[in-house]
N, C-alpha and C positions, 0 to 999 in steps of 0.2 A: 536476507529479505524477510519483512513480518508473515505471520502465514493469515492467510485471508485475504488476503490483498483483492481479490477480483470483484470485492464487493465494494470498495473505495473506489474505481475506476472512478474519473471524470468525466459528465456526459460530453466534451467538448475531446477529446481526448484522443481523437482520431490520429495523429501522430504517433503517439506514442502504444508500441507492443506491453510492456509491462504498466501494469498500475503502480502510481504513488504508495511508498512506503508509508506506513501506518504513523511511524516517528517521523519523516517529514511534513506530512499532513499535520500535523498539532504544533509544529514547528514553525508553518506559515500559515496557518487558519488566524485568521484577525474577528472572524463574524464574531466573537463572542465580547468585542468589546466594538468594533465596527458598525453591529446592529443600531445603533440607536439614530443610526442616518436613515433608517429606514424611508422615514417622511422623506425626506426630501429627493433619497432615490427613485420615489414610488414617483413625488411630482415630476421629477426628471423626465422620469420612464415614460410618462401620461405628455406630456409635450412634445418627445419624439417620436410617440407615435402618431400623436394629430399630425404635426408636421408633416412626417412619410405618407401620410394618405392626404393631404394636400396637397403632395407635392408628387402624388401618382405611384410612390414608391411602393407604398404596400395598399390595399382594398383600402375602401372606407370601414366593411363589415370587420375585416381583419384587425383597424386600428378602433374601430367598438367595442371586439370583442377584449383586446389588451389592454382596455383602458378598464372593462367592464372587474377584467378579473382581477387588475391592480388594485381597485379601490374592496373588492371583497376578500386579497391579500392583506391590508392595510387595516383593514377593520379587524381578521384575524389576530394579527400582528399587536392590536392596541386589546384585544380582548384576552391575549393570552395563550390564543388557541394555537401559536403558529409553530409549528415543529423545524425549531433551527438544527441542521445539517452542518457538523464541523467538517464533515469530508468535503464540503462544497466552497470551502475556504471562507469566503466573506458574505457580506448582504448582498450583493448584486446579484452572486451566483444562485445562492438561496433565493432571493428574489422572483430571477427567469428562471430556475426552475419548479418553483413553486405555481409558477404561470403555465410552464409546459404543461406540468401536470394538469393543472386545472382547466387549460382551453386548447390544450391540443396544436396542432402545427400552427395556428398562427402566433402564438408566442413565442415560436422559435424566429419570428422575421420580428422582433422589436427587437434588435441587437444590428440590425441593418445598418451601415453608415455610421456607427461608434462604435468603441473601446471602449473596456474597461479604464482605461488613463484618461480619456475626456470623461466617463462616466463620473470616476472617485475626484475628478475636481470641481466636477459641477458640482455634485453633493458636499463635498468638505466647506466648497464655496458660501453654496445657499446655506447650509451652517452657521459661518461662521456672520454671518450676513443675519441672520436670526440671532446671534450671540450679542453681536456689537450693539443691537436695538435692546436687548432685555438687558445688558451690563448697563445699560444709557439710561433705563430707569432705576435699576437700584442704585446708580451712585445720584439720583437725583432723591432717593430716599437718606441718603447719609445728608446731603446738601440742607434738605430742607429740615433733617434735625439738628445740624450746626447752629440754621440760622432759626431755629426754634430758642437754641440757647442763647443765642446773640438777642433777640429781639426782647427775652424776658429779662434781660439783666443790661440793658442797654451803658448803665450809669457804674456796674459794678468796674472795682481798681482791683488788680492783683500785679503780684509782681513779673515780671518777665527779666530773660536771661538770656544769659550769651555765656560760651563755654560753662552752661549749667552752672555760673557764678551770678546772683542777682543783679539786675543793671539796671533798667527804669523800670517804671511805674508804665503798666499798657491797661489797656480795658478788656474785662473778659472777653466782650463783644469781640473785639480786637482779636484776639485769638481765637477764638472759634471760626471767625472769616477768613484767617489765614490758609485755614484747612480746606475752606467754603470754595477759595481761590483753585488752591492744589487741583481737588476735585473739578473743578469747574476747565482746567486744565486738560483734565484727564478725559472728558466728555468731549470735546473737542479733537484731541488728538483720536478717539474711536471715531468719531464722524470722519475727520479725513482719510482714515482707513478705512473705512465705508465703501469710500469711493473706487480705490486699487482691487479691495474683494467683489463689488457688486460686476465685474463681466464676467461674461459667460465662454465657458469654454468648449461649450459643446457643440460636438461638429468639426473638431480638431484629432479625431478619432486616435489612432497610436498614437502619430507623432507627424505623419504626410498630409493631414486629410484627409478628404473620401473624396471618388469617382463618383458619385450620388449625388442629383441635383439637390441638392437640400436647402434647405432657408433657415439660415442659423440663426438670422434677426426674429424669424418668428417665435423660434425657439427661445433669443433671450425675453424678449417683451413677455411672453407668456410666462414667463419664471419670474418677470420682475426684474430682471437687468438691465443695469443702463448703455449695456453695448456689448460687442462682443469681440476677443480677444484677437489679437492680429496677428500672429506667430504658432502655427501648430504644433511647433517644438515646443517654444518656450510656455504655451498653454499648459501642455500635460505635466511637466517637469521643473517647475518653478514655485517655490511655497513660499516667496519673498511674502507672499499678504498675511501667511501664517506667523513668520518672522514679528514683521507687524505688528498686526495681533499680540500675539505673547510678549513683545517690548512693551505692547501699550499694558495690559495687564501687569506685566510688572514694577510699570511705574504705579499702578491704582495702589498693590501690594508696598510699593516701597511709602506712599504716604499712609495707608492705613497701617504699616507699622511703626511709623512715627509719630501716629497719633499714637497708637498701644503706647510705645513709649512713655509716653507723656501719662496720659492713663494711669499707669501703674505704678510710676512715682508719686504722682498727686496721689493715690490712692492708698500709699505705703502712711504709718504713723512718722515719720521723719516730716513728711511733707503736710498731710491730711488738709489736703486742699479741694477734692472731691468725695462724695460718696459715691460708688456704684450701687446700682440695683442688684439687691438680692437675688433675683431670679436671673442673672448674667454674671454672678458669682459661687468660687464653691468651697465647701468646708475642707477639713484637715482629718486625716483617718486618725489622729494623734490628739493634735491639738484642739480643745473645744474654743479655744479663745478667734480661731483664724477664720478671714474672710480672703480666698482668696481671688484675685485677679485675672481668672483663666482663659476667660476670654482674648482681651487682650494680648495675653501669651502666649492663648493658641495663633493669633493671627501673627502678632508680630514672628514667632515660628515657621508659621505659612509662608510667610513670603519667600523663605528659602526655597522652598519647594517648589513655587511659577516660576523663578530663576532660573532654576536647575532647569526645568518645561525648553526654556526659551533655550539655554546654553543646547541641550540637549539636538533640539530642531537645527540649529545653525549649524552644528557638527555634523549631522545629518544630510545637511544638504550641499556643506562646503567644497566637496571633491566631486560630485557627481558628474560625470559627460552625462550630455544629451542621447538621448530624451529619457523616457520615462525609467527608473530601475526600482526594484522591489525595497530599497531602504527606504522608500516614502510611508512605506506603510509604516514606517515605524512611529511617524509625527500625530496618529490619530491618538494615543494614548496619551503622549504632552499633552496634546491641545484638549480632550476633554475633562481628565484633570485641572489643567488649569482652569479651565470653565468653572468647574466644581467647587474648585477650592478659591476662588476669587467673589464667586457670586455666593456661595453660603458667608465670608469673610464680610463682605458690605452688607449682606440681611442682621449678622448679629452684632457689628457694630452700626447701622443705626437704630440698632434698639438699642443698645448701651447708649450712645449718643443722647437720643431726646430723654431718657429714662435716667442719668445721671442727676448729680445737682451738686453745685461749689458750696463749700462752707463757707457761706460768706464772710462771718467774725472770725474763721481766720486766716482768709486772704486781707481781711483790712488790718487785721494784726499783722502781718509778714510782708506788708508794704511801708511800717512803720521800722524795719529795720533793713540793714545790709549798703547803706549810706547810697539808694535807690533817686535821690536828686543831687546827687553830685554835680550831673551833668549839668544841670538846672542852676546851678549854682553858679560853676563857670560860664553858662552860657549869659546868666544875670550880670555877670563881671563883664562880657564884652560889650554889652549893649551901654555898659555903664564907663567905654571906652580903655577896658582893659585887651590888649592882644591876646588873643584867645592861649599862645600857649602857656604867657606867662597867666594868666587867669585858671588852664589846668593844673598848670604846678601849685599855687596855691592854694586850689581845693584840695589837691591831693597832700602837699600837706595840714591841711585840718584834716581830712578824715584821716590822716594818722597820727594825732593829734587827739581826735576824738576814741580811735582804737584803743590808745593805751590808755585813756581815761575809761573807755565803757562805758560809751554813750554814741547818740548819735547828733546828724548835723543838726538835726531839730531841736536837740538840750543846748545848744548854744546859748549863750545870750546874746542881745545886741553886741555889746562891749564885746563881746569874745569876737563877734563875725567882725565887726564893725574893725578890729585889731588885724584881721586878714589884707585890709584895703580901706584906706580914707573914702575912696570913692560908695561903698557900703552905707545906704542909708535902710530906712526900717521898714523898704517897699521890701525887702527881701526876705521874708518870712512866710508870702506870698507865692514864694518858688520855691520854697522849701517844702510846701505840705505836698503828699503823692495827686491829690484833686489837682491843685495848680500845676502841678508837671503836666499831667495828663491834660489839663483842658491846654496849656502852650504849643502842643504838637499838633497845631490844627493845619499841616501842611497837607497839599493831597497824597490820600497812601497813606497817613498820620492816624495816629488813633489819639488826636482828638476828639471832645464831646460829638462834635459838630459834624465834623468826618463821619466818623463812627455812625452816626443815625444816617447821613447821607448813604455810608458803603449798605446798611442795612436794608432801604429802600430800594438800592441798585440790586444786590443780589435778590431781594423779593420778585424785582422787575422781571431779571434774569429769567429765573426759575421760572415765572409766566411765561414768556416769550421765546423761549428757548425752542429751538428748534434739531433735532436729531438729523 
């Protein structure tokens, strides 16, 4: 055993003859990464004890004076001043005893009628409940510099692809809403998890209850919750909303890494189909020539990482019996990592986002190759009462036709097209330029001219009217 021990005792500790070893102490102390729930343990704190003196359990003076010395805890706590105790294991402990200290016996009756297990889920809760409302506006900052790109180029053509081989002609616009969508996706699936985090679990003490008249409704109303939990087993020992949570985060992670994607090839000289902004890029310790893309790279990167977060939790909590066991604590370190690394991830790609800008001369050059109205072509032959497959076959062989001459469909001549098909007249030059593809697909969903200004208008809508 360490020597010194007797000065580690636990003030709760009355069971135990020997004090905690010095290496097990540092072994389960969490305060040092746990502290940042402070806020919401303190609010916790300040609710249960109005309640118990409403509800006769402890003085009124009693729950003045522990509300009095929470909020001059709190204020320490944000000043700097607050001297965190790792022998004390976490914030709660630190917490009430930083109260004991401070106002004497009656800080030792706000622990009345809870556990620490309804305490760390009320707090992880009201968390993550603050998390999902601040993630709901930065992805509406990425949102609105999509549609910043969309609305200034509404008319611009670039090519679009399918297995990263070129295939039609789409509208920029068109693809920056794509993402507009993903996102808008993503905001949605947090609100319904919203819902599963905002009850309250407090008042479900270990894992029984309490013998204590207490008023848990008052308790959640006062914190802001829409109800409170119905099972005092499953309250303390269940992080399904965490689960949640970090699925939903993962999906933000898995489209802003496909945006990066996308980024960093239009960004590479193969493609140079955007600029990035300087200040969102970075040089080469070697090369003076290099701009490089790191942003992006760090993000697309990132997303391993909330994965891992998520895989992590679920492992965690897969075997566990009921009710409450000390591997929960291990979820607080996923979940605010991923916080971290998802919400700085959406602050600096939507700067990169509105801060970017397409070449335009050579997206209209690189829609003028890669035989991008093929489709256009055949779909012209069915209207023109060809059956569609025999109508692909025939495009397909012109453009290999066109291949081994090194050209595209657009160097045809009449007489060349016209030798594809009698039915071929000289409207079909019309559906050959990338503009006339792009204004044909005016289905809805389409990025049509037409469409296109429509979806622009709707996501503007959105973005107003959206509700968290």
């Amino acid at each position: 055993m360490s020597k010194g021990l007797l000065r580690n005792k636990k003030p709760w500790g009355g069971r135990f003859k020997e004090a905690t070893d010095e290496l097990v102490e540092r072994f389960t102390a969490s305060e040092h990464f746990d502290r940042r729930l402070f806020r919401h343990d303190i609010a916790g704190s300040k609710a249960h004890a109005e309640m118990l003196a409403r509800q006769g359990i402890i003085s009124s003076q009693d729950a003045h004076n522990i509300i009095e010395g929470l909020s001059e805890i709190e204020a320490d706590i944000e000043a700097g001043r607050f001297q965190w105790r790792p022998e004390l294991e976490d914030v709660h402990m630190n917490i009430e005893k930083a109260l004991v200290d401070r106002i004497g016996e009656a800080g030792k009756r706000l622990h009345t009628a809870r556990s620490r297990n309804d305490q760390v889920a009320t707090d992880t809760r009201l968390y993550v409940r603050e998390q999902i409302d601040r993630m709901d506006r930065l992805l509406s900052l990425v949102q609105e510099a999509l549609l910043l790109q969309a609305s200034e180029r509404p008319a611009l053509v670039m090519p679009g692809y399918t297995h990263l081989q070129r295939a039609q002609p789409v509208l920029w616009a068109h693809h920056m809403l794509a993402y507009f969508e993903m996102f808008k996706r993503d905001r949605q699936r947090l609100k319904d998890c919203r819902k599963r985090v905002n009850i309250c679990p407090l008042g479900s003490a270990a894992l029984a209850g309490t013998g204590f008249p207490i008023d848990r409704q008052y308790v959640a109303r006062r914190l802001g919750f829409e109800g409170i939990s119905s099972n005092s087993m499953d309250a303390v020992s269940d992080r399904d909303y965490l689960v949640e949570f970090l699925a939903a985060l993962s999906l933000v992670m898995v489209h802003l890494s496909r945006l990066s994607e996308e980024l960093i090839l239009w960004s590479s000289s193969e493609f140079s189909f955007v600029d990035l902004p300087d200040a969102y890029c970075t040089g080469s310790s070697i090369m003076p020539q290099k701009k490089n893309p790191d942003v992006p790279e760090l993000v697309r990167g990132k997303a391993g990482r909330v994965f891992g977060h998520l895989i992590a939790v679920l492992v965690q909590i897969k075997g566990l019996p009921l009710a409450y066991n000390r591997d929960l604590q291990e979820d607080k370190e996923a979940l605010f990592d991923a916080v971290g690394t998802v919400s700085l991830s959406l602050e600096v790609m939507a700067g990169i986002i509105a801060h970017m800008r397409p070449r335009e001369e050579r997206l209209a050059e690189a829609v003028k190759s890669g035989f991008l109205t093929a489709t256009d072509l055949a779909d012209y032959l069915v209207k023109k009462g060809v059956p569609f497959r025999q109508a692909h076959a025939i495009v397909g062989q012109a453009v290999a036709a066109c291949a081994r001459q090194g050209k595209e469909l657009t160097d045809m001549t009449f007489d060349e097209l016209r030798a594809l098909h009698p039915n071929i007249e000289e409207d079909v030059f019309d559906v050959l330029s990338a503009e006339g593809s792009v204004g044909a697909r005016n289905c809805p969903g389409g990025t049509g001219f037409a469409r296109v200004k429509e979806a622009i208008e709707s996501a503007s809508l959105w973005l107003r009217t959206w509700k968290k």
